[in-house]
N, C-alpha and C positions, 0 to 999 in steps of 0.2 A: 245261809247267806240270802237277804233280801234282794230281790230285783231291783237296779236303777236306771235312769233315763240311759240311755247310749246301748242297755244291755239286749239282743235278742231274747224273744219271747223261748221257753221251752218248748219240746215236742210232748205233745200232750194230745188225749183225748176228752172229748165233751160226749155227754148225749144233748140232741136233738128232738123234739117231736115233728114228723115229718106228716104227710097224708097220711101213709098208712101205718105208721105208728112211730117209736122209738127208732132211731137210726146215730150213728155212730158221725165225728164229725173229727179232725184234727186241727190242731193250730194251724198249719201251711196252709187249710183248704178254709179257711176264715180270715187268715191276718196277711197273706203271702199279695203281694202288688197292690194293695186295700189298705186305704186308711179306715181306722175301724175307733171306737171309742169304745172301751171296755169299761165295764164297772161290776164291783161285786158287793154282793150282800151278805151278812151272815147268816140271813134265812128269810124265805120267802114267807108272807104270811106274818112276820114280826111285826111291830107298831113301827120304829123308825125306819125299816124297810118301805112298810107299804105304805105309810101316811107321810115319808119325804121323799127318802131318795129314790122309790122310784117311779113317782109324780113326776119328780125335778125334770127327769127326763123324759120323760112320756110330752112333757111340755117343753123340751128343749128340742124337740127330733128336725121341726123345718128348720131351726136356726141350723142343727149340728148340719143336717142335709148340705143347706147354704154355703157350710164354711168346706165344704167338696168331703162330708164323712160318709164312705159307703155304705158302712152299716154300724150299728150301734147295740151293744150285746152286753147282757146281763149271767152275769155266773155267779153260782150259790153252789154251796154244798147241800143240794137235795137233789132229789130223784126228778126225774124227767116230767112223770105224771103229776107231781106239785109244782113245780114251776110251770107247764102247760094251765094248771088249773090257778095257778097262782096269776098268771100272764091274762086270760079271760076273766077273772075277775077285775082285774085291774084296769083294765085295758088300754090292756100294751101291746098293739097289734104290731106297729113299728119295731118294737127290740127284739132283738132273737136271743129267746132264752138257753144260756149254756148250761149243763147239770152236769156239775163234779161232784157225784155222788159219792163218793171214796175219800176228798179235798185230794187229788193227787195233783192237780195241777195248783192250789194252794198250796200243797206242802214244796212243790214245785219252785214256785214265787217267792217262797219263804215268806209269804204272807197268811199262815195260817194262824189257827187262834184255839186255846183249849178251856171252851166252854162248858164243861164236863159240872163245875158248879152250881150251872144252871139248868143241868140235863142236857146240855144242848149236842155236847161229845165236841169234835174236831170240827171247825168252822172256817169261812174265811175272815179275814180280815174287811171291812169296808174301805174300799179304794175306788178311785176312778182314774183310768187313763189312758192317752191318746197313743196309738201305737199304726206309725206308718210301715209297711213292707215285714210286718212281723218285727220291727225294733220300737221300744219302748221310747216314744218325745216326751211325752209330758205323764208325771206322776204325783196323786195324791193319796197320802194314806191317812186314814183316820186314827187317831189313840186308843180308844176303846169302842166297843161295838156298838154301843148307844148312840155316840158322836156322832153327828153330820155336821161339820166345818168345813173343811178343807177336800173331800169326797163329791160334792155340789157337781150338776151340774152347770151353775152359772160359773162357778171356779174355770170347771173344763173350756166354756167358751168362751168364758175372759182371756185363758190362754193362747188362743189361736192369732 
C-alpha cells in the first residue's frame, strides 16, 4: 500500500553521517513537531538525481527556510558513505542526507521500485513531500525514475 496525504509517516531508521562518523537516526527524531520537506532519489550520483532534483533544492532551501520548513532531507537507497560523498560534491550543505541502505523505509512507503534491469536492484521511487509532525500534507510521485515533473522543488513551494 502507497502512502497518502493525511497518512503518518512509518517507524523507520535512516543512517546519518554525523562528526564522527555514521550514526543511526529515526523518523520521530526527524519528522515529530518539525515541518520537514522530504524528497527521494533513486540514487545518488545518477544524471537526473544530480543534474535536477537535487539542484532544484539546493536552490530552493532559503525560500523552503521562508515558508517556516525546519529541515529539508534527502533519502536514497545508498549507503551513508555515498550520499555524504554524494552531498560534498554537490553541494548540499543545507539538506540532510537520509541512507536507506536496505530501501526498508521505501519498501515501507510503498514507494519502492525494482531496478534490477538496470543493475540498479531495489530503489526508491522519486518523490517529494511536505510532512508536518510526522503526517504526510503534501505529496508528489514521479512515474518512472528518469522523470522529474511532478517531484520539483518549485512544485513543493507552489504548494505551500
Amino acid at each position: 500500500m502507497t502512502i497518502k496525504v493525511g497518512d503518518k509517516l512509518p517507524d523507520a531508521k535512516f543512517a546519518v553521517m554525523g562528526e564522527g562518523g555514521p550514526k543511526p537516526v529515526s523518523t520521530r527524531e526527524l519528522f515529530d513537531g518539525k515541518t520537514v520537506v522530504l524528497f527521494a532519489v533513486p540514487g545518488a550520483f545518477t544524471p537526473t538525481c544530480s543534474e535536477q532534483h537535487l539542484p532544484g533544492f539546493i536552490g530552493a532551501l532559503d525560500a523552503l527556510k521562508a515558508k517556516g520548513v525546519s529541515t529539508i532531507a534527502c533519502t536514497a537507497v545508498n549507503d551513508v558513505f555515498v550520499l555524504n560523498a554524494w552531498s560534498k560534491a554537490r553541494g548540499a550543505d543545507g539538506i540532510t542526507m537520509l541512507a536507506d541502505g536496505n530501501a526498508d523505509f521505501a519498501k515501507a512507503l510503498g514507494l519502492n521500485v525494482d531496478l534490477t534491469p538496470f543493475g540498479l536492484g531495489t530503489r526508491s521511487q522519486r518523490y517529494a513531500m511536505i510532512v508536518e509532525d510526522g503526517v504526510v500534507k503534501y505529496l508528489a510521485i514521479e512515474n518512472s525514475p528518469p522523470e522529474h515533473v511532478n517531484a520539483t522543488a518549485e512544485k513543493v513551494l507552489a504548494s505551500f
